[in-house]
SEMI-673621 format. One line per field, with one value per atom (N, C-alpha, C, O): x, y, z; atom name. Coordinates in pm, whole numbers. Each point is the difference from the previous one (the first is absolute). Layout:
c1: (X  ...)
c2: (Y  ...)
c3: (Z  ...)
atom: (CA  ...)
This chain:
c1: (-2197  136  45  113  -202  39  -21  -111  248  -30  -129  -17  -78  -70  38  -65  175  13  155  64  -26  124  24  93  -181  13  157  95  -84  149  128  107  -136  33  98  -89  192  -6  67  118  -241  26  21  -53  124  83  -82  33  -123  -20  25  -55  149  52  -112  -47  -33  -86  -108  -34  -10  -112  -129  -83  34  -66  -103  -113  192  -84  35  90  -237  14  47  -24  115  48  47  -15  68  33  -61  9  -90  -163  -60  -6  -43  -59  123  -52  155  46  -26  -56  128  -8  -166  -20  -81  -119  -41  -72  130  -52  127  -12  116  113  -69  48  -132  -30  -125  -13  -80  -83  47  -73  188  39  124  97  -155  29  165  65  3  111  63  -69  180  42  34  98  -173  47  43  -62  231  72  -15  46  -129  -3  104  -4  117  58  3  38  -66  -74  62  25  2  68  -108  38  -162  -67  -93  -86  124  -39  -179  -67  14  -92  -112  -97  142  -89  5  -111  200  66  -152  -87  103  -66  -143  -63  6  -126  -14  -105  177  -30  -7  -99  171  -6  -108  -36  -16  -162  -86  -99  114  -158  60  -70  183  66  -78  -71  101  -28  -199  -84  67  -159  -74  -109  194  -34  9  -103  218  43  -132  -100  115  -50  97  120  -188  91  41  -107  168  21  0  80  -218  -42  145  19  31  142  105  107  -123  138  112  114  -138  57  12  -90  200  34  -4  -61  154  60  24  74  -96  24  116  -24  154  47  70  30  -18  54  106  -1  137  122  36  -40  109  43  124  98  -85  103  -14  -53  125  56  83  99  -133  157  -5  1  -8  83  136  68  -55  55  138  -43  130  87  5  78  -111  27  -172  6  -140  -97  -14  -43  92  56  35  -63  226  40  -57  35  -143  -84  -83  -24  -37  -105  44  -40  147  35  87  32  11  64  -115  15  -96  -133  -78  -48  19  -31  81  -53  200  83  -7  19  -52  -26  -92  8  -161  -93  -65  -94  99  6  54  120  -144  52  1  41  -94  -22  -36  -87  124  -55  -5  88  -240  10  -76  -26  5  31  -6  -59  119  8  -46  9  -57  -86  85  22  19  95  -116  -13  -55  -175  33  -19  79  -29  99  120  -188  48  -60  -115  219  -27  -15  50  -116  -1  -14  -99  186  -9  -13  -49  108  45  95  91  -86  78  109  13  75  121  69  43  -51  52  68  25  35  127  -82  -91  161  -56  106  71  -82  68  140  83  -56  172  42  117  -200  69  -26  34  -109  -36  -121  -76  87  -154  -108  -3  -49  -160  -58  -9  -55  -16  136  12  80  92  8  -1  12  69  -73  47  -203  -120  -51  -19  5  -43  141  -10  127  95  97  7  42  96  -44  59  -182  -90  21  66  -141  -35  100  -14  149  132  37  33  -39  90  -115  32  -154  -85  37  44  -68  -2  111  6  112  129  40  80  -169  50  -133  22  -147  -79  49  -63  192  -3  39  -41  101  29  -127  -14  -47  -137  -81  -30  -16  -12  33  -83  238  62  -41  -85  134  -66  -166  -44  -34  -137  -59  -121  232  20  -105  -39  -16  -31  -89  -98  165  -60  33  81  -181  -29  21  -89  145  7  -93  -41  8  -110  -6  -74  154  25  -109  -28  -8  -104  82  84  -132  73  -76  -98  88  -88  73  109  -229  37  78  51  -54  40  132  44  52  127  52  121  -186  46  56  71  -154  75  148  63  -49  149  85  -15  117  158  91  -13  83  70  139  85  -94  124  112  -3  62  147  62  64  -87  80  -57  64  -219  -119  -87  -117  147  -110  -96  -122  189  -88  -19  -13  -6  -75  40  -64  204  63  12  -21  75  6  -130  -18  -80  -151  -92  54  -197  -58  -138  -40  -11  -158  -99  15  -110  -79  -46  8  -47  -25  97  -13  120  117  70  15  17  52  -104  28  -120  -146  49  50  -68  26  182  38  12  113  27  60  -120  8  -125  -56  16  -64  43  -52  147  72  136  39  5  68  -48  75  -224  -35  -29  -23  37  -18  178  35  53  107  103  93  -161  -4  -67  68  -182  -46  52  -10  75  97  109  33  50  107  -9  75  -165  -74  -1  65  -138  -54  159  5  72  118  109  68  -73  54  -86  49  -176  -49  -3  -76  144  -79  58  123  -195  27  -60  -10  -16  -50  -131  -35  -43  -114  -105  -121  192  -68  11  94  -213  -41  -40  -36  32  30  -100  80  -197  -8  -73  -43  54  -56  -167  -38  -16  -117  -47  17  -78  -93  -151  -48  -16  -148  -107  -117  192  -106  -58  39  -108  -18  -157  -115  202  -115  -93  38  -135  -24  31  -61  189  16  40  -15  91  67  170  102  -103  135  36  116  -229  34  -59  -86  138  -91  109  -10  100  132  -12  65  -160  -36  -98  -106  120  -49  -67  59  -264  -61  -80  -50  31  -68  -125  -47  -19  -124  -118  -74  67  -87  30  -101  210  -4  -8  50  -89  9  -155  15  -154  -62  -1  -81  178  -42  153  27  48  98  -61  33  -123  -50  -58  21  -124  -98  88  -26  154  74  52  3  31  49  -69  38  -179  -86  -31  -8  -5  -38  101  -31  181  121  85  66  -60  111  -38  -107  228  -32  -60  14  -70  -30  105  74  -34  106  -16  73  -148  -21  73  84  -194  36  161  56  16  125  105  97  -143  65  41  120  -179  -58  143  37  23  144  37  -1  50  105  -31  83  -233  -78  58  46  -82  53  104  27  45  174  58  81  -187  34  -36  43  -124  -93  -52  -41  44  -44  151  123  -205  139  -15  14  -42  23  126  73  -19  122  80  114  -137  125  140  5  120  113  4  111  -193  7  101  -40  143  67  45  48  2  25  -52  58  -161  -141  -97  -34  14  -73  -184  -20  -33  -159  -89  31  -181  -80  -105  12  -136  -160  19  -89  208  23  39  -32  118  36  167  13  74  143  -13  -108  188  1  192  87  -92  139  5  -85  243  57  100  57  -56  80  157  29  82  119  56  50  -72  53  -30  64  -140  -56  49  -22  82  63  169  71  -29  178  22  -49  129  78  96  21  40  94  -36  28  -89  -127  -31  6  -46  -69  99  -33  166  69  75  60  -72  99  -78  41  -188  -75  -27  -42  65  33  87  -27  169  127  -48  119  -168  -11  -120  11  -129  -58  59  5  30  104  95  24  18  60  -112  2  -98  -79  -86  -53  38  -92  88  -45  176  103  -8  -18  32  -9  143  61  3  130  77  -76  184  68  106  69)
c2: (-225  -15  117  -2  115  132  -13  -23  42  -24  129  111  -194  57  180  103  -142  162  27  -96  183  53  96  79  -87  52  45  -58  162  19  5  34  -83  49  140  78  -20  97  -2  -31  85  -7  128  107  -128  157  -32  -102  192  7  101  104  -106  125  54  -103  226  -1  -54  -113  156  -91  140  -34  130  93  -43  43  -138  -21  -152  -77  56  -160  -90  -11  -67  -159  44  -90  183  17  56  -11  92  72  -159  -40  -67  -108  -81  -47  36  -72  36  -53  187  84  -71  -81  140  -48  -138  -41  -24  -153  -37  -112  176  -64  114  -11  88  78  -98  -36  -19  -104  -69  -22  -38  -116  38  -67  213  45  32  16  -6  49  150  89  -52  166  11  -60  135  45  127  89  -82  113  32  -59  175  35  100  123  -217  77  113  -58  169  71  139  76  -60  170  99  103  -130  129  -25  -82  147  7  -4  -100  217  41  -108  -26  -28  -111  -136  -54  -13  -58  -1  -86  220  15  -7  -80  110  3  -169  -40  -78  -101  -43  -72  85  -42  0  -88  213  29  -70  -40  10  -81  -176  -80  59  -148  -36  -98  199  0  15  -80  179  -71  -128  -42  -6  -99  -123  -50  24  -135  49  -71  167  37  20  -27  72  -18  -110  -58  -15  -123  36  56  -124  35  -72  36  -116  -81  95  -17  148  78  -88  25  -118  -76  49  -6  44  38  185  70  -40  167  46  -78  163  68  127  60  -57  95  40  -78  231  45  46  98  -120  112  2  -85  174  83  -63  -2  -48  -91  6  -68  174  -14  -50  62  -212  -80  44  -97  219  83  91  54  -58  49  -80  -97  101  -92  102  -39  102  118  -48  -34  42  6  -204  -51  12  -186  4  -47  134  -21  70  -20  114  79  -88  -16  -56  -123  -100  -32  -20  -126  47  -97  208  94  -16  -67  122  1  -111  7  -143  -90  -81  -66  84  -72  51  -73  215  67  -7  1  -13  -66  -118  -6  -89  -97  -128  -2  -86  -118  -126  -93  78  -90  4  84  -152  26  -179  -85  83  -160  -29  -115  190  28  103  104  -122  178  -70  -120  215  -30  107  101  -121  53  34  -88  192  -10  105  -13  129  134  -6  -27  55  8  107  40  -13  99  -62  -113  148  -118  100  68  -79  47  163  44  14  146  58  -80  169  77  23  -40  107  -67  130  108  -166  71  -36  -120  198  -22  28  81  -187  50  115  68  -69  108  -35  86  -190  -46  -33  -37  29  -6  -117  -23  -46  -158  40  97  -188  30  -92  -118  190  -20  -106  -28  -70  -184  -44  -25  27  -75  0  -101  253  99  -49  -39  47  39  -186  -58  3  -143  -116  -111  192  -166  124  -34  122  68  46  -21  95  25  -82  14  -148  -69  -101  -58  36  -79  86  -59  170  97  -14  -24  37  -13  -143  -27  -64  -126  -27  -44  70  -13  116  -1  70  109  -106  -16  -31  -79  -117  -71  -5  -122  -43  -109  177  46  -58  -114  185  -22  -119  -65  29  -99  -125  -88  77  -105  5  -81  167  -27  -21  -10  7  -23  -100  -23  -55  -183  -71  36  -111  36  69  34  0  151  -62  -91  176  -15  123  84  -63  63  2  -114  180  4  65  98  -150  77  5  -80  176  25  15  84  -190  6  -3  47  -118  50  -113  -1  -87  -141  146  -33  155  57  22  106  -190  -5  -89  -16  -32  -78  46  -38  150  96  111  51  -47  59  -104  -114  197  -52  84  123  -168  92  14  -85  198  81  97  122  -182  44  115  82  -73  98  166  105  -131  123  -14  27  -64  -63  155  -9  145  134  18  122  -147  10  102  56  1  101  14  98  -263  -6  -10  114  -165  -41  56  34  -38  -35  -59  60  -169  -52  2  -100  176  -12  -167  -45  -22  -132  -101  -82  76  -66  41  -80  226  11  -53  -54  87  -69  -148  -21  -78  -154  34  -26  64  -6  20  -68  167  -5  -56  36  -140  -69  -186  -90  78  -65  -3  -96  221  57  -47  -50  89  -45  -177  -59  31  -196  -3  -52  96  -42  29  -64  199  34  -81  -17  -28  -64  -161  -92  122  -182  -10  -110  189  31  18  -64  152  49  -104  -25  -87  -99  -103  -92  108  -132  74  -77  212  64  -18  -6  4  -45  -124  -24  -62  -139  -40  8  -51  -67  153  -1  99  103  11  77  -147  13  97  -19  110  83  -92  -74  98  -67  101  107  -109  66  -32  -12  -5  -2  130  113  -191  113  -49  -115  214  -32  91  122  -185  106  13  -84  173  0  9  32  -77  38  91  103  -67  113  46  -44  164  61  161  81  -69  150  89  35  -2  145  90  5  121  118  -91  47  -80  -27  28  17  -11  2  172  24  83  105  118  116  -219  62  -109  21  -130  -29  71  -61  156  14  -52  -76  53  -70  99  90  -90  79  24  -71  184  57  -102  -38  -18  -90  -101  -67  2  -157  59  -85  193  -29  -78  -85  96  -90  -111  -67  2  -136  -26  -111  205  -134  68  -58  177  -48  -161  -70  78  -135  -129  -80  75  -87  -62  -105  262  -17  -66  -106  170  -13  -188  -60  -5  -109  -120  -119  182  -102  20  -90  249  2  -9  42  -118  -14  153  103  -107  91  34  -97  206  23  -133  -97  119  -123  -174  -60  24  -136  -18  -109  259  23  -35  -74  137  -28  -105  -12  -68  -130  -107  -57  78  -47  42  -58  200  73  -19  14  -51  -1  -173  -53  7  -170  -2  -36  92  -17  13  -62  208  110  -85  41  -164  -8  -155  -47  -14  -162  -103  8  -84  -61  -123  -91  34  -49  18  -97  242  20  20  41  -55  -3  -66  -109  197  -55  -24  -41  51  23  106  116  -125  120  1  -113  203  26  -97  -85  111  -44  121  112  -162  100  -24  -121  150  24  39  112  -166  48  -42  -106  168  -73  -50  -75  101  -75  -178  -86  82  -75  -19  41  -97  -7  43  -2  30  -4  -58  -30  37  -21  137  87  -95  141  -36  -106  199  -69  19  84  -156  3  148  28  87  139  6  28  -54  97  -112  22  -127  -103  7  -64  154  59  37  103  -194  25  116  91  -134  89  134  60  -25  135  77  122  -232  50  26  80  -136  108  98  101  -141  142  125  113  -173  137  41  114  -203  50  101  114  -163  96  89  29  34  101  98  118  -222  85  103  123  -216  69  108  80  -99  160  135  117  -198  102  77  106  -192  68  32  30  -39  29  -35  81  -214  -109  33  67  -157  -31  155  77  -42  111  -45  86)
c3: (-654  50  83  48  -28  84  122  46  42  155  44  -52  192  -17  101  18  13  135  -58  -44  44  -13  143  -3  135  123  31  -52  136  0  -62  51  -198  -129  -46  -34  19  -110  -99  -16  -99  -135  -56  31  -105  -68  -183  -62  9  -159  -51  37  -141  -54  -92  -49  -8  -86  50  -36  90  117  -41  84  -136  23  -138  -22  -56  -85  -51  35  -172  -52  97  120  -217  122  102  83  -33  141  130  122  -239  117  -4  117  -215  38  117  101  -110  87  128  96  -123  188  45  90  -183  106  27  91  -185  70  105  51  -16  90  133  113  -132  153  3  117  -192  23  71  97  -96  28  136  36  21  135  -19  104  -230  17  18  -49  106  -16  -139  -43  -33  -147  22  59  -137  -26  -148  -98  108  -149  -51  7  -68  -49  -155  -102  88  -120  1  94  -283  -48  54  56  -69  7  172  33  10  183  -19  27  -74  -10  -19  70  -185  -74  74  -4  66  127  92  15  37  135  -73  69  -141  -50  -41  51  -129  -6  129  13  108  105  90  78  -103  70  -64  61  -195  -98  48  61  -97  100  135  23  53  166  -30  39  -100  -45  -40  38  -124  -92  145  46  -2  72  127  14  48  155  104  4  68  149  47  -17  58  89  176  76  -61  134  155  116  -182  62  -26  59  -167  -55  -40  40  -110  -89  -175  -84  71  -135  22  81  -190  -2  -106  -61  6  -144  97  105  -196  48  -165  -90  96  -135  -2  74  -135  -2  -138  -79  51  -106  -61  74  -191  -40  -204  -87  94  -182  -77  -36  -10  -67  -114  -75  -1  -33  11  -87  232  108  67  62  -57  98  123  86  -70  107  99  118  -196  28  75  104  -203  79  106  95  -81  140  136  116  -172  118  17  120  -195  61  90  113  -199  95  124  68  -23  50  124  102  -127  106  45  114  -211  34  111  89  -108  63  138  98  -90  136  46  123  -187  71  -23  79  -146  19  69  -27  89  102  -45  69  -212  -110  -112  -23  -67  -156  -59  -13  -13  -12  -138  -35  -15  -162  -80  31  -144  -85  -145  -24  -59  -130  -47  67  -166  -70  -131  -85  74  -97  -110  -121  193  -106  -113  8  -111  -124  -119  -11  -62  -129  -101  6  -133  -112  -169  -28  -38  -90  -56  -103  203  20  -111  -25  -32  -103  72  116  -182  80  95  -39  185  139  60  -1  75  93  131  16  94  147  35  -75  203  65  -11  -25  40  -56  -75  9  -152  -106  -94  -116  207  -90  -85  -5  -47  -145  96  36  -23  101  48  119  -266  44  95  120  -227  120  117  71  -22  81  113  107  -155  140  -16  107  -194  -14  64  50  -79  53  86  118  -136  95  127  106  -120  119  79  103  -155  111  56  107  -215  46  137  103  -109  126  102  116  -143  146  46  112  -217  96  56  115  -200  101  160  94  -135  134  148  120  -203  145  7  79  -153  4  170  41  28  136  75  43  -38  77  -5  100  -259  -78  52  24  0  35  143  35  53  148  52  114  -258  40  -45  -6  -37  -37  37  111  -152  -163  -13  66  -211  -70  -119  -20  -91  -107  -155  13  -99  -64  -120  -24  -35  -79  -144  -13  -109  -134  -125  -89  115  -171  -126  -32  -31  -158  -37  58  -215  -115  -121  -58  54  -188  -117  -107  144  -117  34  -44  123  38  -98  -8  -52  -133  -143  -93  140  -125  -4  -93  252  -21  46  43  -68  -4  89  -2  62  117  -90  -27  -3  -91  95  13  23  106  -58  66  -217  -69  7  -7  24  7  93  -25  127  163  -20  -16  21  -29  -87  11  -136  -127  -50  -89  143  -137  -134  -71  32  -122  -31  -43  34  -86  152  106  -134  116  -98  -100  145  -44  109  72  -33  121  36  114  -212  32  15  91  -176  34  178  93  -96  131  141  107  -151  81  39  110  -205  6  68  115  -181  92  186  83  -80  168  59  103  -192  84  -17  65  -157  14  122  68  -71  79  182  84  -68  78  54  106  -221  33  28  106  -182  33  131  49  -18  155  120  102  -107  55  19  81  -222  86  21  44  -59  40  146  74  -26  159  33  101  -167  96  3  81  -141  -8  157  69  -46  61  187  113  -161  111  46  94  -142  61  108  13  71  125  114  123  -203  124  35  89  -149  84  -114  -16  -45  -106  -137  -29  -48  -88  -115  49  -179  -114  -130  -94  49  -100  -101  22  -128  -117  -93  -19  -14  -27  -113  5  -107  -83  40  75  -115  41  -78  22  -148  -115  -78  55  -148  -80  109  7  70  88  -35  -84  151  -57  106  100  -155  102  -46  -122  195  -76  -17  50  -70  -40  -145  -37  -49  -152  -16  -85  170  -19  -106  -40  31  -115  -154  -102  120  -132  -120  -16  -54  -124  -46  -76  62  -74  -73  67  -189  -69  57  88  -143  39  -18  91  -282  16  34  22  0  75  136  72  6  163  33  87  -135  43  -12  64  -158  -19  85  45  -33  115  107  104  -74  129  79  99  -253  -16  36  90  -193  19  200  63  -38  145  72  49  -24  79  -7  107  -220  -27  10  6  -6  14  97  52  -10  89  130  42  52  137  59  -65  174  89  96  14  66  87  90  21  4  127  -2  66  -210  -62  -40  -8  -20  -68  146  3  86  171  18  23  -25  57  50  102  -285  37  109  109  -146  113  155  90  -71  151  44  101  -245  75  66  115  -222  34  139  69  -55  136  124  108  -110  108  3  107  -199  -5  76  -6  62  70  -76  82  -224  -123  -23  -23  24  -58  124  -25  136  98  -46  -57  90  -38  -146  -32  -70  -103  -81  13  -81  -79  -61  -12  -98  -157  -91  -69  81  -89  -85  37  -124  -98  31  -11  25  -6  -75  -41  -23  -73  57  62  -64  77  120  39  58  106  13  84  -217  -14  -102  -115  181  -94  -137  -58  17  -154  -15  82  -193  -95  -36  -17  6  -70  -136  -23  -36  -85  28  85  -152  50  38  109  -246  55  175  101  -120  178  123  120  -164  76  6  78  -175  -25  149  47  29  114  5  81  -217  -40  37  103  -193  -72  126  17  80  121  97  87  -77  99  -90  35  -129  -101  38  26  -31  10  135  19  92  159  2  39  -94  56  -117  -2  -82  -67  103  34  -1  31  130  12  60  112  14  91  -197  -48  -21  39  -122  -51  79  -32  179  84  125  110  -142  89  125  92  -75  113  2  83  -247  -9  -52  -59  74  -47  -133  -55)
atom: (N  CA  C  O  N  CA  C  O  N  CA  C  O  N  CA  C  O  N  CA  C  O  N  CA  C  O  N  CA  C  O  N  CA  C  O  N  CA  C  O  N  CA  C  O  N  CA  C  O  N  CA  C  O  N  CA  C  O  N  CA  C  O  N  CA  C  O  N  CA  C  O  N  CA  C  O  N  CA  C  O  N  CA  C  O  N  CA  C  O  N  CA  C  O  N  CA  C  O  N  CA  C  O  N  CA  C  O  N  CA  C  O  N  CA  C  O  N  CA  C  O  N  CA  C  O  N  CA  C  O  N  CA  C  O  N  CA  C  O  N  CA  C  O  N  CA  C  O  N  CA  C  O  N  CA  C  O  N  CA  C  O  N  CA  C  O  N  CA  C  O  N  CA  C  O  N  CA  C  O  N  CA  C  O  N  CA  C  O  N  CA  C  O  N  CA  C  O  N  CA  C  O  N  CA  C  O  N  CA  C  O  N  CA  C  O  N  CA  C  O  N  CA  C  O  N  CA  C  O  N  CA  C  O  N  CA  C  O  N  CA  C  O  N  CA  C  O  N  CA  C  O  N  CA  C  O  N  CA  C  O  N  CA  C  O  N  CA  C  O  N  CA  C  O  N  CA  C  O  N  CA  C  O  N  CA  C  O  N  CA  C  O  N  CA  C  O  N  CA  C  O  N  CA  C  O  N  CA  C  O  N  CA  C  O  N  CA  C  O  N  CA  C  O  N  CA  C  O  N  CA  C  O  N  CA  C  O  N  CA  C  O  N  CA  C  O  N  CA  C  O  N  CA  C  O  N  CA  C  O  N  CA  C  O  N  CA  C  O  N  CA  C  O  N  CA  C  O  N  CA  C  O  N  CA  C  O  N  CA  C  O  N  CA  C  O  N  CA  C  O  N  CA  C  O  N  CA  C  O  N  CA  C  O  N  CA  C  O  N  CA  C  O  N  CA  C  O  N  CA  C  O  N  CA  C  O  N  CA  C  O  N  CA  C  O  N  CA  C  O  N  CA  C  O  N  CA  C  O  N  CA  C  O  N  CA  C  O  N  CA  C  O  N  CA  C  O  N  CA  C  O  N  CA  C  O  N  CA  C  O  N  CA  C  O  N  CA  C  O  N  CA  C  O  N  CA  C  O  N  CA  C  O  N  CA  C  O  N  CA  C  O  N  CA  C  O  N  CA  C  O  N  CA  C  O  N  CA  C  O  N  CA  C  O  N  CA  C  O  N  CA  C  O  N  CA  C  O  N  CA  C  O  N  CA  C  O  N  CA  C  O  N  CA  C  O  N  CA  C  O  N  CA  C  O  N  CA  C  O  N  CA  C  O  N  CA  C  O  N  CA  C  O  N  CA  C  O  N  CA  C  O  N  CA  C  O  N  CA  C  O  N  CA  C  O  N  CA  C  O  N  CA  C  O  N  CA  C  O  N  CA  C  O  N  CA  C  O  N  CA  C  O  N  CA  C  O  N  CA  C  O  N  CA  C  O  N  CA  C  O  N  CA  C  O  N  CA  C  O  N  CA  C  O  N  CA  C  O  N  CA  C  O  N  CA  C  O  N  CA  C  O  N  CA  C  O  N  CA  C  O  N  CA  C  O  N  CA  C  O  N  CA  C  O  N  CA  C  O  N  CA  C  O  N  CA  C  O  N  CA  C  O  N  CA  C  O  N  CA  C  O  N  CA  C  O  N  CA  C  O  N  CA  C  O  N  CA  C  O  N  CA  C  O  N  CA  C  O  N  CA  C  O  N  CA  C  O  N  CA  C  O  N  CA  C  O  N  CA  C  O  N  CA  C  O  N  CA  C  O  N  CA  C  O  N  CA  C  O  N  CA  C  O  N  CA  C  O  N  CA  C  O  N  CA  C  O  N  CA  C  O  N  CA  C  O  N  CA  C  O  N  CA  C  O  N  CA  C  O  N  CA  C  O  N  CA  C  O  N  CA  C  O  N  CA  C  O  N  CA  C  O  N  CA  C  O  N  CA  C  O  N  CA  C  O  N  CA  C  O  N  CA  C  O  N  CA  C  O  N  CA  C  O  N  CA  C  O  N  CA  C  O  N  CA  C  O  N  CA  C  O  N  CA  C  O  N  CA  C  O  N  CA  C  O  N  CA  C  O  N  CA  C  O  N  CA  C  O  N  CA  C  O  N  CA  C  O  N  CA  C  O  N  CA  C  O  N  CA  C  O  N  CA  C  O  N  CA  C  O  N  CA  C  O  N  CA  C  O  N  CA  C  O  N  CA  C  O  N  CA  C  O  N  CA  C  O  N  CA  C  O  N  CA  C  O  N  CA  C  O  N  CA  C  O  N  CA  C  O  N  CA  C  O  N  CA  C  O  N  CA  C  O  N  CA  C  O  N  CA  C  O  N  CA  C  O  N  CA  C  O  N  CA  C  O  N  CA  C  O  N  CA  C  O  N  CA  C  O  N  CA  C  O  N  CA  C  O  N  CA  C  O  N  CA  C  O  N  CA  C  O  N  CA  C  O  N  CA  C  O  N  CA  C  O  N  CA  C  O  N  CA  C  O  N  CA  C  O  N  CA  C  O  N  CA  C  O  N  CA  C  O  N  CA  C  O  N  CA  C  O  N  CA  C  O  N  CA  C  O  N  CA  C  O  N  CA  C  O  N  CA  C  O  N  CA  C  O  N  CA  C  O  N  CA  C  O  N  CA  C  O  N  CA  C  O  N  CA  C  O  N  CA  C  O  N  CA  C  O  N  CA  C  O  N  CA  C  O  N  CA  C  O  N  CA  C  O  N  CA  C  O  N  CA  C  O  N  CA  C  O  N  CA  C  O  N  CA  C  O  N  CA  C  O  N  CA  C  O  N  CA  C  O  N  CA  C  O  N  CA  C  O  N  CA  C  O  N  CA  C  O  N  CA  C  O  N  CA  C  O  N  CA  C  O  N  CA  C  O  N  CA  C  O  N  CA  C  O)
């Protein structure tokens, strides 16, 4: 179902230097697109980018681009310097992957104050996408692109402690902003309709990457959930696959606020379908990333 050229293309992946988003970036420059790798650490960035640009080849037509900039959704300051610059050099943006994520971290504050999952998993990326929705819309159609996670089932969007002052649970707040993120994503998409931009959300399955490099496994169980990994969990690549359909199959043209698994629909359950829920948590977020005053 993956279109086969994404030619003339540009795609924005947040977290792109590694796992599902280093696999996405390289199969969307396969497939001759401009990949913007958006990534916290520059260094590591430019080094996946050279083993990328190895791996795919040259394109003797110069079809497809790895380009890297510097973008920390930790940061609301480090957000608006990205999209700040994209908007200045860029002439189109015809899809964004909304990829990078934290998972189960002891408990941190970003640079403004939010407790970390949330902050960098649903606040981050609410303020980027609303600052390109601009561009987005004028590069009609365009496509938006949300990584969630089936473990959105386990939180609850709590209005009373959104920063985890009162309690914090690394796994609960985890499932939460990634619930957070399905309910963003349709709200996005009810706000978009009729523009040409299209919205859905997707999980990718239990993959092997660094994402769990803040999970705790004892000394003697680390070979056997190595064993375990190696034998059950997706590969970066196989884990992509969604996010690449989404980005790029014209299956889903005009398709939006739809949930995804294996490259295929899923059901959600009612929480993550709360209309309500989902603009309560718009105009909050809006404050929080100071859109709204």
């Amino acid at each position: 179902g993956r279109g086969g050229s994404m030619r003339g293309k540009t795609v924005i992946i947040t977290g792109a230097n590694s796992g599902l988003g280093r696999a996405a970036a390289a199969e969307l420059l396969r497939m001759r697109a401009r990949v913007i790798m958006g990534c916290r650490d520059r260094a590591r960035a430019e080094r996946a980018a050279c083993e990328i640009r190895a791996e795919v080849g040259e394109r003797a037509d110069g079809g497809g681009e790895l380009v890297v900039r510097e973008l920390d959704l930790a940061s609301l300051r480090s957000v608006r310097a990205f999209c700040h610059r994209v908007l200045q050099e860029e002439s189109r943006l015809d899809v964004l992957i909304n990829n990078a994520g934290i998972f189960q971290c002891p408990y941190m504050k970003t640079e403004d104050g939010f407790e970390m999952q949330f902050g960098v998993n649903h606040l981050g990326h609410f303020l980027l996408t609303n600052l390109l929705l601009g561009l987005l819309k004028n590069s009609a159609p365009s496509r938006i692109v949300v990584v969630s996670s089936k473990l959105y089932k386990y939180g609850e969007i709590n209005f009373e402690d959104l920063n985890s002052e009162i309690s914090y649970n690394k796994s609960f707040c985890y499932s939460r902003s990634k619930l957070a993120n399905i309910l963003f994503a349709r709200e996005l998409a009810r706000r978009l309709e009729g523009t040409g931009v299209t919205v859905n959300s997707l999980h990718p399955g239990i993959v092997r990457t660094n994402l769990g490099r803040h999970v705790n496994i004892p000394l003697l169980a680390k070979p056997l959930f190595n064993l375990v990994s190696w034998a059950f969990f997706k590969t970066p690549l196989e884990g992509a696959q969604t996010s690449i359909y989404l980005a790029s199959s014209p299956d889903v043209e005009g398709v939006s606020g739809k949930y995804f698994g294996d490259c295929k629909e899923e059901e959600l359950l009612p929480k993550a379908m709360d209309d309500l829920v989902a603009r309560k948590l718009w105009d909050i977020s809006e404050v929080m990333v100071g859109l709204l005053k």
